[in-house]
N, C-alpha and C positions, 0 to 999 in steps of 0.2 A: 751948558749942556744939561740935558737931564737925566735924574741919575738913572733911569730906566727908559722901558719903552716896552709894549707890546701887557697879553692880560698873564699876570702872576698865576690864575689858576690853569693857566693851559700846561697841560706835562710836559712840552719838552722847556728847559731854559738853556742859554746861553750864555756865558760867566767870561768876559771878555776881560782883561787885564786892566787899563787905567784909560784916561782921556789921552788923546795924542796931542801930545805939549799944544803943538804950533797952531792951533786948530780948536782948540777949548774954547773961540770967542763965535766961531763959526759954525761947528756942526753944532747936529741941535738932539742927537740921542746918542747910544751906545751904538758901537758897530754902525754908524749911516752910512749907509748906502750909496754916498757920493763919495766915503773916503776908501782909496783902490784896496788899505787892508781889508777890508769885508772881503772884498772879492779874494782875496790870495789866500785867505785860510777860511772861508766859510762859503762862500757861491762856487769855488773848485769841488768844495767836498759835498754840495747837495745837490747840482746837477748827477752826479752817480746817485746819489740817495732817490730822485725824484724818478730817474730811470728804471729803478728796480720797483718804487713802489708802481709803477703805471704797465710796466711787464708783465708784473706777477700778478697783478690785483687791480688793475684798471682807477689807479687809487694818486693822491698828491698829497704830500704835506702842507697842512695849512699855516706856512712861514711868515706868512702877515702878523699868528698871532702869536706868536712866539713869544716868552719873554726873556731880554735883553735888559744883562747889566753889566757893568766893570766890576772889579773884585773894589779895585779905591778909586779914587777920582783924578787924585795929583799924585803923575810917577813919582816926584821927589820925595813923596812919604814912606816909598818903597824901601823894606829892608836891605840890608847888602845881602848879594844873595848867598853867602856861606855865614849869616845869619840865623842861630836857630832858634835865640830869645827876641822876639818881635817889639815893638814900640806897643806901649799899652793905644793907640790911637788904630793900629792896626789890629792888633787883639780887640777890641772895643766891634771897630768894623766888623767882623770874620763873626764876634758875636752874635750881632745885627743880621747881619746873611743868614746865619746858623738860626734863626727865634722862626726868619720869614720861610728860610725852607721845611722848618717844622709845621707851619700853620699851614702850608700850600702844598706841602707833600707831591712836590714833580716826581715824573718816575725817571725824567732822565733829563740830566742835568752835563750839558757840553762845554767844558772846560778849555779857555785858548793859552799855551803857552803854561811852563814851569811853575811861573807864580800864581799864575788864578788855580789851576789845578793845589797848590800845598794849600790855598788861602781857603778853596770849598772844603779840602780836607778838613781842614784847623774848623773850621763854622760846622762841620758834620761832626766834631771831635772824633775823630781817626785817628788809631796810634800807632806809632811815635810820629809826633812832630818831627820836620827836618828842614832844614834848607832847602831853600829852593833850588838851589845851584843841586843839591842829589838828583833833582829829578832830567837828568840830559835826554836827549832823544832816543837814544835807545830804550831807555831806562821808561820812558811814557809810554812806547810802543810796546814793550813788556806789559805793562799796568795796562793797557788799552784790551791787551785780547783775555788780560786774566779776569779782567771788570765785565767784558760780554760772557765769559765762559760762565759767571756768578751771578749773572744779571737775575734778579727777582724784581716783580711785578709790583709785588706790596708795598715793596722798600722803594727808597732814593738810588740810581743806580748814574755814579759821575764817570766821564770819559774822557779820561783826557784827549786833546785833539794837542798840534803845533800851535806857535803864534809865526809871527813874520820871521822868524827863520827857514821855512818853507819857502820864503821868496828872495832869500838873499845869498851871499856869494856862495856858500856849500849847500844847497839846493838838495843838488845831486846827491851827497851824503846824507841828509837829511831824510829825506826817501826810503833810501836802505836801509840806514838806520833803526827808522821806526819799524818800518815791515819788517825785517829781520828775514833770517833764513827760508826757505822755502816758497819763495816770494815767485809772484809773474817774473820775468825778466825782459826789460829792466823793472825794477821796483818802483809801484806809484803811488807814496801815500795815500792825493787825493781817491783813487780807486778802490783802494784797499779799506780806508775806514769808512769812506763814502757806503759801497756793497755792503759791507759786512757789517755797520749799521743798520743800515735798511735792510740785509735781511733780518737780522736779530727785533727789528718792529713790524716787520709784515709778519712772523710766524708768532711772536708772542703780545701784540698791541693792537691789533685789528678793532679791538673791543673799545679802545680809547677815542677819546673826542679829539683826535692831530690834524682831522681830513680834511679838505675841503671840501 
């Protein structure tokens, strides 16, 4: 597989967690498109994104060129995840992310799942380091609306999003979770970060090269 996909200087990226084991001889990029996780935590959430930008603003995200990569390659190198001193081969990696997101300066940067989320952190040096097991679903949907509420143009601005826990037995919790209080009812992640993404780039990124 390869370790990326799409152009580095386009602003939005995509930080997908590792290769899927059974499948490393076969897909042939990060996130492809033939494998159905794409679809369950990334094609759910920009169909709403693509809806508001063509509503509002007669506008599309240019998702072809996006760039697309995993945080590591082979889950087995993955910390445990109440883990909060990392293997120097993962510290080494996070470094590597951390050099290319300085040279490329995205302004937003979509995080799948616990650990790509602590691993962007660790490569932006964000403090304190923690476990990835701290960051649970609630606890991302917290960080998710306090990162829009701070969102700046100039800087790196990362989001956490779910990984395939969005599509597995506690779904349904999953959903509420993240949305927390005050939510539509019932609660629908994909809705909720999908909108409130795209409006946060239709009112402050018009200016940016994302369009088609």
């Amino acid at each position: 597989m390869e370790d990326s996909v799409g152009d580095p200087g386009f602003p939005v990226w995509l930080v997908a967690d590792s290769e899927p084991k059974r499948w490393q001889g076969v897909l042939l990029t990060p996130l492809d498109s033939r494998h159905p996780a794409r679809h369950s935590i990334w094609t759910s959430v920009v169909d709403y994104m693509q809806e508001v930008f063509y509503r509002q603003d007669r506008r599309r995200l240019a998702t072809n060129r996006m760039y697309i990569t995993n945080a590591i390659k082979d889950s087995d190198d993955k910390p445990r995840p109440t883990d909060a001193d990392w293997s120097y081969k993962i510290k080494d990696g996070a470094r590597l992310l951390g050099d290319k997101l300085s040279d490329c300066e995205p302004k937003v940067v979509i995080t799948f799942g616990a650990f790509a989320f602590e691993f962007v952190r660790r490569a932006l040096k964000e403090e304190p380091s923690v476990p990835f097991s701290h960051w649970s679903t609630k606890r991302l949907g917290i960080e998710f609306k306090r990162r829009v509420a701070l969102f700046d143009i100039s800087g790196i601005n990362v989001f956490p999003f779910l990984h395939v826990s969005i599509s597995r037995g506690r779904f349904l919790e999953s959903h509420k979770y993240f949305v927390g209080d005050g939510a539509d009812e019932p609660p629908n992640y994909f809705k909720f970060v999908g909108t409130t993404l795209a409006n946060l780039l239709v009112g402050q990124c018009k200016e940016l090269a994302i369009w088609v």
